[in-house]
N, C-alpha and C positions, 0 to 999 in steps of 0.2 A: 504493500500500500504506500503511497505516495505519501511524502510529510508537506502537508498543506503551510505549513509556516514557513517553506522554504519559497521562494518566488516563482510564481507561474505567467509564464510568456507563451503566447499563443502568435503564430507566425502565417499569415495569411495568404495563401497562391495556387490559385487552383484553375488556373490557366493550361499552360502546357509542359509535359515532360521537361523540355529544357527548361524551360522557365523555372521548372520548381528545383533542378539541379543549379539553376545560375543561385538562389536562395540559399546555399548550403555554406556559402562560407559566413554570411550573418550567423547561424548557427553558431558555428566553428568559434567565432567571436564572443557571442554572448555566451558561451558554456566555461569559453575561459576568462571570460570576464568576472561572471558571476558561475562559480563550480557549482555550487547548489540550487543552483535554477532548474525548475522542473520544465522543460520545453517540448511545444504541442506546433503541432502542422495542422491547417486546417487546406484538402486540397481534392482531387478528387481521387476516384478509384485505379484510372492506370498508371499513378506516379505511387502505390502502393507499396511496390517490391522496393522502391528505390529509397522508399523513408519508413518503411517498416525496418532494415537492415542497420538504418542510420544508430548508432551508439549514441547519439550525444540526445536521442529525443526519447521521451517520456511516454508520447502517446502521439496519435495520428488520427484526425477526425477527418470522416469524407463527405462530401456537399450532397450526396445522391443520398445520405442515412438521413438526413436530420437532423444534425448536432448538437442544436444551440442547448438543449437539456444536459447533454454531456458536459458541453466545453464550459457551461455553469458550474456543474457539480468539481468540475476539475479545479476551481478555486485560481481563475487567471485575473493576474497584476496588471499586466503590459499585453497589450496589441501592437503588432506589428503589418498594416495592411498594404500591399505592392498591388490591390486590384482595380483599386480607383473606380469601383462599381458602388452603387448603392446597396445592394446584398451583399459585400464583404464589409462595406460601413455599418451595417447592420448587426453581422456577427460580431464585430468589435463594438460596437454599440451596448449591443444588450449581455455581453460575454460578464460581464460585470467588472472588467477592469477599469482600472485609478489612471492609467496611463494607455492612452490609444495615439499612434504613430501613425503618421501618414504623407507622404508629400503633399505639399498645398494644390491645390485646385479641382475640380468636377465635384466642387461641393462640400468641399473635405471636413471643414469646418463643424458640417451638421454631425458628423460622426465622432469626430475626432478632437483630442485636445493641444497632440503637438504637431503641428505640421511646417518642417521646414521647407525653404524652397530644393528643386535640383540644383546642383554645379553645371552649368548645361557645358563647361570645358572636361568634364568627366565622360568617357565615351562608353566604356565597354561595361554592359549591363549590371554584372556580378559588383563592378567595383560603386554603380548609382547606386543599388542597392544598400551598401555599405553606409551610404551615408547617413541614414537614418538613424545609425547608433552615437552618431556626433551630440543633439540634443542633449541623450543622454549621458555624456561626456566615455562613453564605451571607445576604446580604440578595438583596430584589427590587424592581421599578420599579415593580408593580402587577399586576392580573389579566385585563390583557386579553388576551384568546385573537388565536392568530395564525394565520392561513392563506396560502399565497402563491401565487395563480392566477396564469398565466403569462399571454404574448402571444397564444397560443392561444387560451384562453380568454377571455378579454377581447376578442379577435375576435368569439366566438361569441357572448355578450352583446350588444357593440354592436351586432351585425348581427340581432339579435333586435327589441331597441325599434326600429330604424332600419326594419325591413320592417314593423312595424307604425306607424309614422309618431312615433314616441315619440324626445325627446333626452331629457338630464339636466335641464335645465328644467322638465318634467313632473312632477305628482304621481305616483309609481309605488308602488303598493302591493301588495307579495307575500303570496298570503295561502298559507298553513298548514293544509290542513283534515285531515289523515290522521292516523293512531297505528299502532301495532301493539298499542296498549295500548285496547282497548276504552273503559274507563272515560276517558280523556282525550279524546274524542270529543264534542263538541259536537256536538246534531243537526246533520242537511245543511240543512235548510230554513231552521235559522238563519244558517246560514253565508252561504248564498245571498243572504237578506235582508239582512247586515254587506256583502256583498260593494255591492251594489247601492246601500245607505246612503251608501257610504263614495264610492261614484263619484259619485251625486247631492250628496252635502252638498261632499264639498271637490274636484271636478272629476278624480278620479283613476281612473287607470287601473289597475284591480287583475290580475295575472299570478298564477293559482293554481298552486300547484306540485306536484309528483308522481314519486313512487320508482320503484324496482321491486315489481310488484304492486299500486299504485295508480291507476292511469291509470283504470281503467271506475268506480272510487268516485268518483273527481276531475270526472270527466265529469256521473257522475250527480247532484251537487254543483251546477256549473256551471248542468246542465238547468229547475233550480229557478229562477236568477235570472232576473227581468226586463229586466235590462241585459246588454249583452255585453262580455264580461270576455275577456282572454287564457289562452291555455292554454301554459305554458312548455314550451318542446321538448322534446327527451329531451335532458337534461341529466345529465352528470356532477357530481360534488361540485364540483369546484373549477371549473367553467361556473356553475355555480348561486350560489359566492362570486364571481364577475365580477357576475353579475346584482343579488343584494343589498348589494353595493358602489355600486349605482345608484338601490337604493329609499329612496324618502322614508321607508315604514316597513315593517315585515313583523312580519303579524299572523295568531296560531294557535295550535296547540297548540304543547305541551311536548314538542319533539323535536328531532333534527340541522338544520335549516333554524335554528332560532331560535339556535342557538350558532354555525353558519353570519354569517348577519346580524351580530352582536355582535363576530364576527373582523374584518370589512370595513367595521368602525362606523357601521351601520344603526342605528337606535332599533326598537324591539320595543314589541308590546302582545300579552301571553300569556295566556289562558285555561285557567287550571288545575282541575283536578278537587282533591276534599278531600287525596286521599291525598296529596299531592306539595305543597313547601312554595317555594310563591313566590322566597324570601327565599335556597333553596339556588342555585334556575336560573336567578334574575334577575339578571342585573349590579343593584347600587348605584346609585341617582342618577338625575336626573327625565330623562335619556332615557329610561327605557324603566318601563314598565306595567304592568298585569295585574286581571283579575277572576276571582273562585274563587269554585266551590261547587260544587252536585253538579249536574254538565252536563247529566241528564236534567230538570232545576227550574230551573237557571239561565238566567233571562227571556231574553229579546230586549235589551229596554230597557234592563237595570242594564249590560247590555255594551256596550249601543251609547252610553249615555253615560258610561261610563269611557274608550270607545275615541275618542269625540270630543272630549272634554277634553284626553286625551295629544293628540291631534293640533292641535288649539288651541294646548295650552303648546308644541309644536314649530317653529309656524307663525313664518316668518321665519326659526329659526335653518342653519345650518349643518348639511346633511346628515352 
């Protein structure tokens, strides 16, 4: 049982898988800020495996149960809300906490009692997020995202490369080719072509990956290439952070794979469409990459020589 007299923080994001991975290093912050803080997720059911595993949380409430009765009885101090909706103003609202956080604006006000503004010269999502601990004079160590796949998983991984003849010695490169987001979609045929590129120019084995509901696109993807590439099992989230805990790089769209990778400090090369700004979903600093523009126009060639340059400057260091 929980000791209610120790501090209860309720952390609000229940938006999308990366989104609630970009969240994890506020976590990481407050647990070492305050060791006895009792810390809650409020989020939805497929970010589950990824904050049920987490060590540093207490409990994990989801938007499709119901909550607000729970995250009551859980006795929370501080609200932390990232969704700038009126329903997660709500749950901070009525949550019964002293202290409700929020950046200022879309009404912030009604809900909430601290809202600072953004740094809008702060780019990359994980580190905006951070600043919401400033208020309360909290520092932090940084923005990397955390994820902590078990023995389990890590089983599953190893014995993955191991039945296709692959160690960690191996170039391995996971590639990314899916969205839900139509416009972040890179055609197939170029993909196929990067995929194929990347095995012939630097000896690697590329592992394309796949959700739920993507496996016949992934497939169809695959059908293009000349070379024969891997097709990653049915993997869970945190099977899949075993695995990119292993690649040299993982390269694709802007989606939960790439904030995946960046937990288990893989290096990234991301392909962004206009709408989406680099600078928010890239980590900082020359591991990791990216080319943008509008993916029905954007060549072959301009990606395949920004993605061969990053992998040049990577070449020798430390996976």
């Amino acid at each position: 049982m929980q000791d209610k007299t120790s501090p209860g923080i309720l952390v609000i994001v229940y938006k999308g898988i990366g989104d609630v991975i970009l969240t994890t290093p506020l976590l990481r912050a407050l647990k070492k800020a305050v060791p006895e803080s009792r810390l809650y997720f409020l989020t939805r059911r497929p970010s589950r495996k990824i904050l049920e595993a987490n060590p540093r949380l207490s409990g994990v409430f989801y938007r499709e149960e119901k909550p607000l009765l729970a995250i009551r009885a859980a006795g929370i101090d501080i609200t932390f809300d990232f969704m700038h909706s009126s329903s997660s103003g709500l749950f901070a609202l009525f949550s019964g906490a002293s202290k409700r956080v929020a950046f200022a604006g879309n009404a912030a006000r009604l809900y909430h009692n601290i809202t600072p503004r953004i740094k809008p010269e702060v780019m990359y999502t994980a580190l905006t997020r951070l600043q919401l601990l400033e208020p309360l004079g909290i520092s932090h160590d940084g923005p990397e995202p955390e994820l902590y796949p078990g023995p389990a998983n890590e089983a599953k991984a190893a014995a993955f490369l191991r039945e296709n003849g692959l160690t960690e010695a191996d170039t391995i490169v996971t590639m990314d080719v899916t969205s839900p987001k139509s416009h972040r979609r890179w055609p197939a045929e170029h993909f196929a072509a990067l995929a194929d590129r990347v095995a012939a120019g630097f000896g690697a084995r590329v592992v394309f990956l796949w959700g739920p509901g993507e496996l016949d696109y992934v497939r169809s993807v695959m059908a293009l290439s000349k070379e024969r590439h891997l097709l990653c099992p049915d993997f869970d989230l945190m099977d899949l952070a075993s695995l990119l805990k292993r690649a040299s790089l993982h390269a694709g769209t802007s989606s939960a794979p790439m904030h995946i990778a960046v937990s288990q400090g893989a290096p990234t090369f991301i392909i962004y469409a206009p709408q989406d700004d680099p600078r928010s979903w890239s980590p900082p600093g020359p591991r990791h990459a990216w080319a943008q523009g509008d993916l029905a126009e954007l060549s072959f060639d301009s990606v395949w020589e920004n993605l061969s340059a990053h992998m040049l400057s990577l070449k020798g260091k430390a996976k």
